[in-house]
Legacy VTK file of the C-alpha trace (Angstrom):
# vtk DataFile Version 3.0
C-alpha trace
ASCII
DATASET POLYDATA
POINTS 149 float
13.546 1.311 -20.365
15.186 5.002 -20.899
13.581 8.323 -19.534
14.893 11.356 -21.034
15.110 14.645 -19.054
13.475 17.916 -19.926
15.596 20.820 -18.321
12.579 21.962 -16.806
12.581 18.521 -14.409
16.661 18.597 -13.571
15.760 22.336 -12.529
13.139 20.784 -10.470
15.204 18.126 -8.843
18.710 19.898 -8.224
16.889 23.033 -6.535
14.684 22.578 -3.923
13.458 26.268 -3.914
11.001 24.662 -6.589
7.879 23.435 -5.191
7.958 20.402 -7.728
11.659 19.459 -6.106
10.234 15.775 -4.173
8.639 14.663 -7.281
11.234 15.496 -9.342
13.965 14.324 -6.935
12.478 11.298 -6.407
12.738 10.442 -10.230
16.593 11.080 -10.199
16.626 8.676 -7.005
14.536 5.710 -8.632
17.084 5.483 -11.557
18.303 2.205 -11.558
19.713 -0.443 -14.417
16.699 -0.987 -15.304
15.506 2.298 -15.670
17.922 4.630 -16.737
17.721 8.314 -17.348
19.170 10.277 -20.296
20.205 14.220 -20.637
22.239 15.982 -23.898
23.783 19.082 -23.958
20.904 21.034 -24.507
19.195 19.775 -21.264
22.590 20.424 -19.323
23.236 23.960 -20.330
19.425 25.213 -20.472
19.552 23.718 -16.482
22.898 25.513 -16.025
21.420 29.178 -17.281
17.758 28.672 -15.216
19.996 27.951 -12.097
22.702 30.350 -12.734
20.277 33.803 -14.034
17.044 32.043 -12.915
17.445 30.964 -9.157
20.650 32.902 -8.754
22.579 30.150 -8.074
26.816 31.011 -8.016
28.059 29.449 -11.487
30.243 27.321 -9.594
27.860 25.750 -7.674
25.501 24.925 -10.395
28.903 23.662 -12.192
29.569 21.549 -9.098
26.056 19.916 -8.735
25.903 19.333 -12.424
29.124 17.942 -13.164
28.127 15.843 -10.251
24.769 14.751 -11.551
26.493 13.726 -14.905
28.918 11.311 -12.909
25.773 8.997 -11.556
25.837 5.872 -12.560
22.066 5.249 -14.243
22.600 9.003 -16.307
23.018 8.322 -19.777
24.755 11.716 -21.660
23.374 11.517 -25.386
25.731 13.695 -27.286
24.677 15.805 -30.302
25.190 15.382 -33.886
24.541 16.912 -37.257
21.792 13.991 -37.673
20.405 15.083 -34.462
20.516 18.693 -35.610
18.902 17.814 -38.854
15.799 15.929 -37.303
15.722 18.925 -34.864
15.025 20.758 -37.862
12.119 18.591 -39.442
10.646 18.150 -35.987
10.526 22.055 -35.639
8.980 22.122 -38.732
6.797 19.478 -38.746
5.491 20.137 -35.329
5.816 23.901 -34.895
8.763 23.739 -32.508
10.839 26.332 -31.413
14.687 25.392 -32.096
15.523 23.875 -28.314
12.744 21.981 -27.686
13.111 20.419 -31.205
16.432 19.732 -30.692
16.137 18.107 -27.194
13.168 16.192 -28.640
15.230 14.989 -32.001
17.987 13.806 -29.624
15.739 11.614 -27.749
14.597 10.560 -30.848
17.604 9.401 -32.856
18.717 7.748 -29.169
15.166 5.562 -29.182
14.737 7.129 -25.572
10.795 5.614 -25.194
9.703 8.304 -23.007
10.572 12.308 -22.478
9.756 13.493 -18.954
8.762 17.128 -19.312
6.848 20.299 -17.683
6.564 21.768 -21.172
2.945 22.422 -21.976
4.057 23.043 -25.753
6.001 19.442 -25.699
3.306 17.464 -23.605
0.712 18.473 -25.611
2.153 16.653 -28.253
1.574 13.281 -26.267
3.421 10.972 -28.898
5.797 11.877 -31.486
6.772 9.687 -34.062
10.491 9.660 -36.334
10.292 6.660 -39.118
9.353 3.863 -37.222
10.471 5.119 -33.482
7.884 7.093 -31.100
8.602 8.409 -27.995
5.949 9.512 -25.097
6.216 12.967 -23.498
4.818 13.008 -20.167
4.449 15.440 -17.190
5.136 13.816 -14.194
4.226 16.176 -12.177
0.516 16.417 -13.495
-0.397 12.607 -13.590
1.192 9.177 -12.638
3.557 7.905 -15.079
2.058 5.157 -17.189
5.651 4.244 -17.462
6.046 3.528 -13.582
LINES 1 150
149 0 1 2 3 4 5 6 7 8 9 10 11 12 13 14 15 16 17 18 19 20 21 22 23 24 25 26 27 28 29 30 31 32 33 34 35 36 37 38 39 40 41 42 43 44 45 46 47 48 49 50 51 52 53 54 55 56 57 58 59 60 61 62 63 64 65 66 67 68 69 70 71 72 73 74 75 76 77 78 79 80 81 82 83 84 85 86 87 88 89 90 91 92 93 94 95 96 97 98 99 100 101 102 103 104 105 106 107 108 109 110 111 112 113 114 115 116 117 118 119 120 121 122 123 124 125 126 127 128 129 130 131 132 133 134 135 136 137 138 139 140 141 142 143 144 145 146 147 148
């Protein structure tokens, strides 16, 4: 089972200024075979700028720790696509999205990822969202227990 990574959790786990940092820390360190997590480019560079402008980070370190994050062996990098761009779009639409969520959400999505771990009141409000025959769970993990775990 896959876990896909809101920007808003990576934040959490790479910086532990964050008071969310051990719960969100601890779900990088329980990735396994069996439970492998996913991030796409959106994901990578919205973490990048909240570290860099956000926390103040130096570019190079956040560079560093990423570029390190993306070498770990249970991270799955889901690249983007037109098609993943193009159910971004519908998604937006659909579910009143604004353009990154939706896209982060659609590439989950067109990668079956089961379940989106976000802080996102806008996304885990949504609960469930469903693309043809594929739905994917968006949960907070840092407001309940995963169902998932």
């Amino acid at each position: 089972m896959g876990f896909g990574l809101d920007s808003n959790i990576l934040c959490y786990a790479l910086d532990p200024a964050f008071q969310e940092n051990l719960v969100c820390r601890r779900i990088l360190l329980a990735a396994s075979a069996e439970k492998k997590l996913g991030v796409n480019p959106t994901v990578v560079h919205e973490t990048y700028h909240t570290l860099v402008f956000h926390q103040k980070w130096s570019p190079s370190e956040a560079r560093q720790r990423i570029l390190t994050l993306l070498q770990h062996p249970y991270l799955e990098f889901y690249s983007q696509t037109r098609r993943i761009s193009v159910i971004g779009l519908d998604l937006a639409r659909r579910l009143n999205l604004g353009g990154r969520d939706s896209l982060i959400l659609a590439n989950y999505v067109a990668n079956e990822v089961p379940v989106l771990y976000s802080h996102d009141d806008i996304l885990t409000r949504l609960q469930k969202v469903s693309w043809k025959t594929f739905i994917i769970r968006i949960e907070d993990p840092l407001r309940q227990p995963s169902k998932s775990e």
